[in-house]
LODOMAR-810883 format. One record per residue (C-alpha): residue in one letter; chain; x, y, z. Coordinates in nm, 4 decimals, decimal comma, padded with zeros to 6 digits. Example, Ala and Ser with C-alpha at 12.3 -4.5 7.8 and 13.67 -1.06 7.14 Angstrom:
2
NODE   resn   chain       east      north         up
NODE      A       A    01,2300   -00,4500    00,7800
NODE      S       A    01,3670   -00,1060    00,7140
//
This chain:
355
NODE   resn   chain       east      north         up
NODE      X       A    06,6307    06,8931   -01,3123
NODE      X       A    06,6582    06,8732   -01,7080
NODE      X       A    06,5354    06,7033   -01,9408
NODE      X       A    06,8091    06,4577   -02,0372
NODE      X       A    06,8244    06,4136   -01,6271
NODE      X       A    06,4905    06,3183   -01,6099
NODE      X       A    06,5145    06,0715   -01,8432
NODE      X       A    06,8383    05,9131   -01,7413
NODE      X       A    06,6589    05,8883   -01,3471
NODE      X       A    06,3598    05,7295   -01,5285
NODE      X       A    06,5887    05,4512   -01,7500
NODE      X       A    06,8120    05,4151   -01,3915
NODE      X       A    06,4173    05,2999   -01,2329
NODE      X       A    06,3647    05,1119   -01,5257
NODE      X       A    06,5950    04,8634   -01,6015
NODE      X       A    06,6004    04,6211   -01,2960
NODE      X       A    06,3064    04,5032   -01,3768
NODE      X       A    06,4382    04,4222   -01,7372
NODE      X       A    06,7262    04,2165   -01,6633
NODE      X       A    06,8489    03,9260   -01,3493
NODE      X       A    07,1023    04,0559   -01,0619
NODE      X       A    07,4710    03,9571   -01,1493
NODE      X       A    07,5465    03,9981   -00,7440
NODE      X       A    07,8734    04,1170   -00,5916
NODE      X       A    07,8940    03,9683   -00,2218
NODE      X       A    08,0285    04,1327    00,0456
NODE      X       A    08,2942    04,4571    00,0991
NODE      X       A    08,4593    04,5760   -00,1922
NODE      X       A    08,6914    04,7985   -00,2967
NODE      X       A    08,7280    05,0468   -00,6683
NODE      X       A    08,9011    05,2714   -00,7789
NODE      X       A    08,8924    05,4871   -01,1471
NODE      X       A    09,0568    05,6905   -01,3449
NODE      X       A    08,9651    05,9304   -01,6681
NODE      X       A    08,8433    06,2582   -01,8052
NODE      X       A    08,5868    06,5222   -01,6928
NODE      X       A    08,3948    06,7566   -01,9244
NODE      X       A    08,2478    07,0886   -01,7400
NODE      X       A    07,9186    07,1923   -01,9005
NODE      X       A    07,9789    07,5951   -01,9110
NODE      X       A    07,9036    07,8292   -01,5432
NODE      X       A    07,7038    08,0792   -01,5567
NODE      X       A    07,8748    08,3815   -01,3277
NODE      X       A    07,7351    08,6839   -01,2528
NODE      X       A    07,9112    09,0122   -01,0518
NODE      X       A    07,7050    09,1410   -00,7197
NODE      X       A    07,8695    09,4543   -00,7319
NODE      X       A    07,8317    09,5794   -01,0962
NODE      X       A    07,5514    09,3479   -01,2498
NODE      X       A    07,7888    09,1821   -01,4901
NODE      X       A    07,7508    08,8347   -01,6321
NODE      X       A    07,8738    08,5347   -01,8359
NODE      X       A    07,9748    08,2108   -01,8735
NODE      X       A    08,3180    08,0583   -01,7674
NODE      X       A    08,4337    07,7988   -02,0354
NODE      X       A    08,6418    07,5225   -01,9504
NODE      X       A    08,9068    07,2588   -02,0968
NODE      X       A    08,8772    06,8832   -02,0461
NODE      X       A    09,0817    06,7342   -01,7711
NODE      X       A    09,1442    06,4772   -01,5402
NODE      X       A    08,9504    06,3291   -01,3140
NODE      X       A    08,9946    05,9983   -01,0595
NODE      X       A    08,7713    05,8744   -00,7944
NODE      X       A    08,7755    05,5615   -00,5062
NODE      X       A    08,4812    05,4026   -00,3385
NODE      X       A    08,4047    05,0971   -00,0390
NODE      X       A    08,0937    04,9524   -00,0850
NODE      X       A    07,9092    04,6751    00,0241
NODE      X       A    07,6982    04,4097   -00,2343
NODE      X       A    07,4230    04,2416   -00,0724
NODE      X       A    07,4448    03,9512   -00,3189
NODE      X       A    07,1122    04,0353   -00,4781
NODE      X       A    07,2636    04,2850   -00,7383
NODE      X       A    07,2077    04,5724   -00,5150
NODE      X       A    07,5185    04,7390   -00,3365
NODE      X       A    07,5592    05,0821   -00,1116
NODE      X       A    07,9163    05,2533   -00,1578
NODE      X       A    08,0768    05,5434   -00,0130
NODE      X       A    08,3199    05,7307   -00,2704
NODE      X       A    08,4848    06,0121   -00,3357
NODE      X       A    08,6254    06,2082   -00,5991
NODE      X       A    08,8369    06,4762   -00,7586
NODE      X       A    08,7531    06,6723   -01,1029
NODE      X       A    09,0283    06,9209   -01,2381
NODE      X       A    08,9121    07,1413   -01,4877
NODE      X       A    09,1071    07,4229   -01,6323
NODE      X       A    08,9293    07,7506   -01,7232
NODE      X       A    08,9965    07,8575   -02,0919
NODE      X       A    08,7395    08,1080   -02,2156
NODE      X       A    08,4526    08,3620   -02,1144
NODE      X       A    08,1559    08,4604   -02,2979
NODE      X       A    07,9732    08,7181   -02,2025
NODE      X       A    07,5712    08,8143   -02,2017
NODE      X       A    07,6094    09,0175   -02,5533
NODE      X       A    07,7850    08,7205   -02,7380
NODE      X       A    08,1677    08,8605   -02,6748
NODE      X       A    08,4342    08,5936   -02,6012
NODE      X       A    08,7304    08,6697   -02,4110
NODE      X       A    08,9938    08,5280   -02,2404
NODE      X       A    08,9651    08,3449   -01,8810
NODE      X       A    09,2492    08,1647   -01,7081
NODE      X       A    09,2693    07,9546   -01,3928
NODE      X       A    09,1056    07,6203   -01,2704
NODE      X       A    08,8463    07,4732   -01,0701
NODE      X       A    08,9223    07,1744   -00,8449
NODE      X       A    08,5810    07,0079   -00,7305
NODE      X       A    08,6317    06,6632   -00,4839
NODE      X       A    08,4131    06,5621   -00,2166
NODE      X       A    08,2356    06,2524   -00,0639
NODE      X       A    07,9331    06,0472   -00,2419
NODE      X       A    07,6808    05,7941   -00,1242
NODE      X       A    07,6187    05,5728   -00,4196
NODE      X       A    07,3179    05,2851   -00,4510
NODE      X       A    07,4104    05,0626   -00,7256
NODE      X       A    07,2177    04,8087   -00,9265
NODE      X       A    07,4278    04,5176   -01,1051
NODE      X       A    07,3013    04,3326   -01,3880
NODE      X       A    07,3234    03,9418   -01,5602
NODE      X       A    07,1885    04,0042   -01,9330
NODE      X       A    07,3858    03,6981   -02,0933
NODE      X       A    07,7072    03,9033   -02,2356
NODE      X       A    08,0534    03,8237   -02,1030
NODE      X       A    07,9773    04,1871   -01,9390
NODE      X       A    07,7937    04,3097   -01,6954
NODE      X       A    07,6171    04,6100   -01,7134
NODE      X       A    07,5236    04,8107   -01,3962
NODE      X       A    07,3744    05,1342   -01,2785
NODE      X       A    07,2799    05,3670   -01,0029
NODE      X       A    07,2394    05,6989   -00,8335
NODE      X       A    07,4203    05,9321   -00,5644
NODE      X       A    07,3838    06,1944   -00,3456
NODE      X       A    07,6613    06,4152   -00,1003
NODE      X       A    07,8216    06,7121   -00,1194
NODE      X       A    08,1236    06,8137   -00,3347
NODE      X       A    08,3387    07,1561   -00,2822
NODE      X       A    08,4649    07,3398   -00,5551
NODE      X       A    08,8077    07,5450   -00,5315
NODE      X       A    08,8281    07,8219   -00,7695
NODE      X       A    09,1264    08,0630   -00,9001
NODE      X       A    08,9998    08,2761   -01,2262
NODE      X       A    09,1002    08,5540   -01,4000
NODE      X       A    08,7965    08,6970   -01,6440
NODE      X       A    08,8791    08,9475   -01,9028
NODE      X       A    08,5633    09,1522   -01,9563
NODE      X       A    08,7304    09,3404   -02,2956
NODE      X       A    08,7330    09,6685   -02,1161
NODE      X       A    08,9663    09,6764   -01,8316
NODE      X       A    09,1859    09,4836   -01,6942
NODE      X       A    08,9354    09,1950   -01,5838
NODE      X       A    08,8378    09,0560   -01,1830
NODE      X       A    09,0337    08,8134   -01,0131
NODE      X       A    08,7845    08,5945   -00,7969
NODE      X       A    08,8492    08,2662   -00,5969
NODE      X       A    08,8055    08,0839   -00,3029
NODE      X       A    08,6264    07,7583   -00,1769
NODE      X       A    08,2872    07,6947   -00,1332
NODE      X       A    08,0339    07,3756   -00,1395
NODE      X       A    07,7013    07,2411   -00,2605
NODE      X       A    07,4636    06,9468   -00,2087
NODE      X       A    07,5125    06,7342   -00,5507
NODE      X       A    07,3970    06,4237   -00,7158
NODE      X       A    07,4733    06,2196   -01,0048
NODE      X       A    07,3728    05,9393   -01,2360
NODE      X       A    07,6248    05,6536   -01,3262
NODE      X       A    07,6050    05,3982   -01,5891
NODE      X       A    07,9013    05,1378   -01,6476
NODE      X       A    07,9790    04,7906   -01,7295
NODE      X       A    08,1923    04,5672   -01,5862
NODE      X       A    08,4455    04,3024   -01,6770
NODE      X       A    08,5571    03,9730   -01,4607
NODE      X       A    08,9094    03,9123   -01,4709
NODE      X       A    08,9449    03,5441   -01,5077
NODE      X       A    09,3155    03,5412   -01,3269
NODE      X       A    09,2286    03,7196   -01,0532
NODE      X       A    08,9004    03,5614   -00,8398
NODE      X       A    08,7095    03,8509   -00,7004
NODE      X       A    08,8531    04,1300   -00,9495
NODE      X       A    08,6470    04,2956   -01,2169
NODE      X       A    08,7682    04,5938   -01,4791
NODE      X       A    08,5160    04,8759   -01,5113
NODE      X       A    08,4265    05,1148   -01,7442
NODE      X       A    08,1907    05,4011   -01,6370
NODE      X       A    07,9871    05,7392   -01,7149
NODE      X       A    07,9013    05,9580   -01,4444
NODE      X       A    07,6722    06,2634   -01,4749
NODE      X       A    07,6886    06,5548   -01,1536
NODE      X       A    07,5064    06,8179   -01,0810
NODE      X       A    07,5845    07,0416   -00,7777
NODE      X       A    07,2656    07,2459   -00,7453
NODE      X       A    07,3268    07,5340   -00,5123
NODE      X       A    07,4787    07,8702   -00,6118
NODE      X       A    07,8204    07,9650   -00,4914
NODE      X       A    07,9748    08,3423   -00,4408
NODE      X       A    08,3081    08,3689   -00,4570
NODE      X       A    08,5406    08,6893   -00,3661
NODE      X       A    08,6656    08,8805   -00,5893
NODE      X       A    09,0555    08,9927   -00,4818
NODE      X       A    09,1398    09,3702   -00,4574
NODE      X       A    08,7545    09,4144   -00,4300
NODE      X       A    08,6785    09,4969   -00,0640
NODE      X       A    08,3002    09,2982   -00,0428
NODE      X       A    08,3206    09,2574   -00,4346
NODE      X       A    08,1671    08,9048   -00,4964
NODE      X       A    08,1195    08,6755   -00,8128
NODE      X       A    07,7872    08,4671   -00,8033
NODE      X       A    07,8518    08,1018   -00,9821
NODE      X       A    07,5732    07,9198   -01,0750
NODE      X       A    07,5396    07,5099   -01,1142
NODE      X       A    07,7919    07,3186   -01,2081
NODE      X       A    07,7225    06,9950   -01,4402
NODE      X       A    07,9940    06,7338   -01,4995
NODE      X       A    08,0335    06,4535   -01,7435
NODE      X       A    08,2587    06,1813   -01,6592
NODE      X       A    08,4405    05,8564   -01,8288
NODE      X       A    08,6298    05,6538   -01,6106
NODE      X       A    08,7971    05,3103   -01,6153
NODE      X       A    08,8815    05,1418   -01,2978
NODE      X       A    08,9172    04,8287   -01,1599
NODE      X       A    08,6846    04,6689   -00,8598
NODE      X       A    08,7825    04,4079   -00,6156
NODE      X       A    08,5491    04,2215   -00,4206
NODE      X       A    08,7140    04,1077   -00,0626
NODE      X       A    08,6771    03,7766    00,1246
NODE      X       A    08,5748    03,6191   -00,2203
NODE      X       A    08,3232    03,3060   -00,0732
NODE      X       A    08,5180    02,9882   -00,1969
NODE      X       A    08,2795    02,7299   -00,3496
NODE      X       A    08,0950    02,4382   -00,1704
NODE      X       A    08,3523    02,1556   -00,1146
NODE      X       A    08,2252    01,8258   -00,2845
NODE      X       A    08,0776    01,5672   -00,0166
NODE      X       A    08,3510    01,3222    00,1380
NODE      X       A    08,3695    00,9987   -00,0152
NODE      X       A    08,1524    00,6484    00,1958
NODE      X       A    08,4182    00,4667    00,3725
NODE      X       A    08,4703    00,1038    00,1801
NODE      X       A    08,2374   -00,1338    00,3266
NODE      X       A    08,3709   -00,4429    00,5167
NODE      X       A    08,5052   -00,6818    00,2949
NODE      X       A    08,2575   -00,9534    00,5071
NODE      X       A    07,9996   -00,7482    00,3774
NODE      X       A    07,7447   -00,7590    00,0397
NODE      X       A    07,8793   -00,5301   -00,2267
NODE      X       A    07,6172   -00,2631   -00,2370
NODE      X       A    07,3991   -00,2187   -00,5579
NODE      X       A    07,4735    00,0202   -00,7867
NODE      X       A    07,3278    00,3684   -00,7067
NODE      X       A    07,0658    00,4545   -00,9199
NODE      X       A    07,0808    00,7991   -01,0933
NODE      X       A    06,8147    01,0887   -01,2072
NODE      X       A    06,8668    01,3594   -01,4470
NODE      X       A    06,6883    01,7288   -01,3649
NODE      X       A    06,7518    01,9622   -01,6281
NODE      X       A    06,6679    02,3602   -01,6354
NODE      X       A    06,6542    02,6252   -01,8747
NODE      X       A    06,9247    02,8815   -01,8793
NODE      X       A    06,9624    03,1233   -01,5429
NODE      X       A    06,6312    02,9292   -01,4338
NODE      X       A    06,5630    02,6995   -01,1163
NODE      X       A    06,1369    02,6663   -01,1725
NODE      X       A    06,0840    02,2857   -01,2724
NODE      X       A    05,9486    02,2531   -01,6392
NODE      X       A    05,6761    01,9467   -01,6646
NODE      X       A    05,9072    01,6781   -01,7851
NODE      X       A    06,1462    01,7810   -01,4644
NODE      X       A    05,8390    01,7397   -01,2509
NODE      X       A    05,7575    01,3754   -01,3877
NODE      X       A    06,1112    01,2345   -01,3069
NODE      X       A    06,1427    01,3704   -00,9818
NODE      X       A    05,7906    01,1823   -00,9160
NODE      X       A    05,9801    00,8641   -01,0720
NODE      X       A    06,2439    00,9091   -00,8145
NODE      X       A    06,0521    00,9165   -00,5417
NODE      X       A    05,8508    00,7050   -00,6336
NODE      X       A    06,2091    00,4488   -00,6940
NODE      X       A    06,3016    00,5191   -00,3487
NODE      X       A    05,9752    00,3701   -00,1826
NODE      X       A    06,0629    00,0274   -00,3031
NODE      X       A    06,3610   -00,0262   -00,3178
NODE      X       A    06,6135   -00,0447   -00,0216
NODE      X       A    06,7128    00,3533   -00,0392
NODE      X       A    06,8456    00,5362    00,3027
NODE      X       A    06,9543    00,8724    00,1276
NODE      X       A    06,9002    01,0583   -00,1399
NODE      X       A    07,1380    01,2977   -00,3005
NODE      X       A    07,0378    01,6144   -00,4618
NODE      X       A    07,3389    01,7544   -00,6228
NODE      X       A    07,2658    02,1109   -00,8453
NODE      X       A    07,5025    02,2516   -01,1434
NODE      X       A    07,5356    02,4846   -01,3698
NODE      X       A    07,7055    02,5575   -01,6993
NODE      X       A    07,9533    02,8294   -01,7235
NODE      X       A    07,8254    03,1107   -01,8311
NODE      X       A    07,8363    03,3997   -01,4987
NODE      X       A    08,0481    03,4379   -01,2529
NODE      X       A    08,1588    03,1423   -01,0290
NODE      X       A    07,9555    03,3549   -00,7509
NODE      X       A    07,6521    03,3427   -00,9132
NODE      X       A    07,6739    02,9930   -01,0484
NODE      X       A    07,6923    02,8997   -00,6992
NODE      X       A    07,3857    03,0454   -00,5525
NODE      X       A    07,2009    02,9199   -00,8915
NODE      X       A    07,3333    02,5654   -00,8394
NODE      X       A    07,2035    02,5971   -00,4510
NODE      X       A    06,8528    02,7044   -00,5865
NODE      X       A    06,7995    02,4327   -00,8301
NODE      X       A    06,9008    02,1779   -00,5727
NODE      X       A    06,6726    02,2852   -00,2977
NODE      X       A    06,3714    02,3286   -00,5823
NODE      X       A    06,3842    01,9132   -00,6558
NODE      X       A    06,4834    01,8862   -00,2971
NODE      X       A    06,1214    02,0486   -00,2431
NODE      X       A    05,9071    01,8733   -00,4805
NODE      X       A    06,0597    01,5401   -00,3870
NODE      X       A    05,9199    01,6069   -00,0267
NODE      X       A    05,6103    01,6662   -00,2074
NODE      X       A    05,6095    01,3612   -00,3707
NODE      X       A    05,5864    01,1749   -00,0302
NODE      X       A    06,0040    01,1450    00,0744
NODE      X       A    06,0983    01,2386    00,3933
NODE      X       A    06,2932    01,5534    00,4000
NODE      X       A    06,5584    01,3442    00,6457
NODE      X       A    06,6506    01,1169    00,3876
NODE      X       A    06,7300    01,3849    00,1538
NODE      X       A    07,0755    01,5690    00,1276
NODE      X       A    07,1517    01,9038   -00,0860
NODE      X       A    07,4857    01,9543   -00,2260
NODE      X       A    07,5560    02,2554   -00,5062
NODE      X       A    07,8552    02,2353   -00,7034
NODE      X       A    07,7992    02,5434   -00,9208
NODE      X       A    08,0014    02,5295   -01,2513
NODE      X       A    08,2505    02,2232   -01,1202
NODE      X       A    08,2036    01,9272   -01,2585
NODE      X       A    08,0731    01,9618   -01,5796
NODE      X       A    07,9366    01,7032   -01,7541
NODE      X       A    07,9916    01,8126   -02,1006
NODE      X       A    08,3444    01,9756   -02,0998
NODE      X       A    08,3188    02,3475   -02,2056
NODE      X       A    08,5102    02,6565   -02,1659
NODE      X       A    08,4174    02,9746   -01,9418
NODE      X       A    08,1260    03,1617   -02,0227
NODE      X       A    07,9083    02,9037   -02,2510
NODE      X       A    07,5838    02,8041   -02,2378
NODE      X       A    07,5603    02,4150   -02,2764
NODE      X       A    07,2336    02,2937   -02,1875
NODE      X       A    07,3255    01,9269   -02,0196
NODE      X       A    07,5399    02,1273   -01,7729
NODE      X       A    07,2380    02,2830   -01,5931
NODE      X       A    07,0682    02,0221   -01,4126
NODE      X       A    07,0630    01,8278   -01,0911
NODE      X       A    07,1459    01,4984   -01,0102
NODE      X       A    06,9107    01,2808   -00,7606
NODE      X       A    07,1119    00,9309   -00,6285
NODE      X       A    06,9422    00,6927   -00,4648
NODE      X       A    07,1610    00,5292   -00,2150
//
């Protein structure tokens, strides 16, 4: 492996420990479309001991995946691609550049692991690594500057992997549906002889081939999980009956992305349940939010969190855990009106109502 590959696996190890999951939930779907750039192949001729490099042009390139996100940041996806490139040029082992013409198709399947990431821009960076097997279908014509050149071609595969870094982009109008902009890196690592035509056993030897890849693409997560309906409103009381007294309310508040309880948080939970010992309380309702910044996916499952963490140190500060209901509401029902993606403190908290 080089250098620059070494380092890129090393960063790709790296950074999940730098930075909180932004999760995709579920199957998804992706597809991308862009431009590949073919580091030069070396090439070398069995028969006569002749050798070079093929040069190529930048081309096109596309590729489609189905994956799975464990809602965690971590996803598993099965793709596969196709990389034209169009051969333009050979240089051979003295310096000498002549002409080459024809094109290499390379496409095969790819088993991806991905890593997606929340580091407080309105994108989302992610990463990962892969590992299959691509073919490569090749049609060239080398001129070697002293005869009329070889003719080689033919099909042949090679175990590959590859390093991606991209970023992604939720598209408010469409729940579930992010744009995506990507780099991939590919090395197929296994040497490949081709025949050469008119040459009875005459084979070219190419050596590894190295890809770099821009995409952009769009990804679609399926069966999007609709937030947590609010709780159905008490049925009025008798009219024959007392009007109730008003429920008493408690404010939880949490630093950004966070659901740990800071020391002030802990002292009016302990107020709470300290409240609903004497006075006439039944239930108590632990409702979490969050502001908007995220995804509505995530600000669910952060909402959730915070509730169950009062929920927890209220049964810690002597309340039955059967009197206690959890709602989470995620980014609904803000209490200070904002608009999507800001951070506004007094929307991450949780509400505890006596009742």
């Amino acid at each position: 492996m080089k250098l620059r590959s070494a380092l890129a696996a090393a960063t790709i190890l790296a950074m999940p420990l730098a930075a909180h999951a932004q999760p995709v939930t579920g199957p998804y779907v992706s597809l991308g479309a862009g431009t590949s750039i073919q580091e030069p192949v070396n090439y070398r001729d069995n028969n006569n001991g002749y050798s070079g490099k093929l040069n190529s042009r930048i081309s096109y390139a596309g590729v489609a995946g189905v994956g799975y996100g464990f809602g965690n940041g971590f996803r598993m996806e099965l793709g596969g691609n196709y990389y034209r490139n169009t051969v333009s040029s050979n240089h051979d082992d003295y310096g000498n550049r002549f002409k080459a013409t024809g094109g290499m198709n390379t496409y095969g399947p790819m088993v991806n692991f991905l890593y997606d990431m929340n580091v407080g821009w309105p994108v989302f960076p992610y990463i990962g690594v892969g590992a299959g097997y691509q073919w490569v279908h090749l049609s060239s014509h080398v001129n070697d500057g002293q005869s009329l050149g070889t003719t080689f071609g033919g099909t042949e595969g090679s175990f590959a992997y590859q390093l991606i870094a991209g970023l992604s982009y939720p598209l408010p109008w469409v729940p579930g549906l992010s744009a995506t902009a990507e780099y991939r890196f590919m090395q197929l690592t296994e040497g490949r002889n081709y025949a050469v035509i008119g040459a009875p056993g005459g084979t070219e030897k190419l050596g590894q081939h190295e890809y770099h890849t821009f995409l952009l693409g769009l990804r679609y997560q399926l069966f999007n999980p609709a937030p947590m309906a609010p709780a159905p409103a008490l049925a009025p009381a008798p009219v024959a009956a007392p009007a109730p007294a008003p429920a008493k309310t408690y404010l939880v508040f949490f630093d950004w992305d966070k659901y740990n309880l800071t020391p002030r948080a802990t002292q009016i939970i302990s107020q709470a349940a300290s409240d609903s010992k004497t006075q006439n309380v039944t239930t108590l309702d632990v409702s979490g939010y969050t502001d908007t910044s995220g995804t509505a996916q995530y600000n669910q499952g952060l909402s959730e969190r915070r509730a169950k963490a009062v929920a927890a140190q209220l049964v810690q500060d002597g309340v039955p855990a059967s009197e206690i209901e959890i709602h989470a509401y995620g980014e609904t029902h803000l209490l200070v009106p904002t608009g999507p993606g800001v951070r506004e403190p007094q929307n991450r908290r949780v509400e505890i109502v006596l009742k």
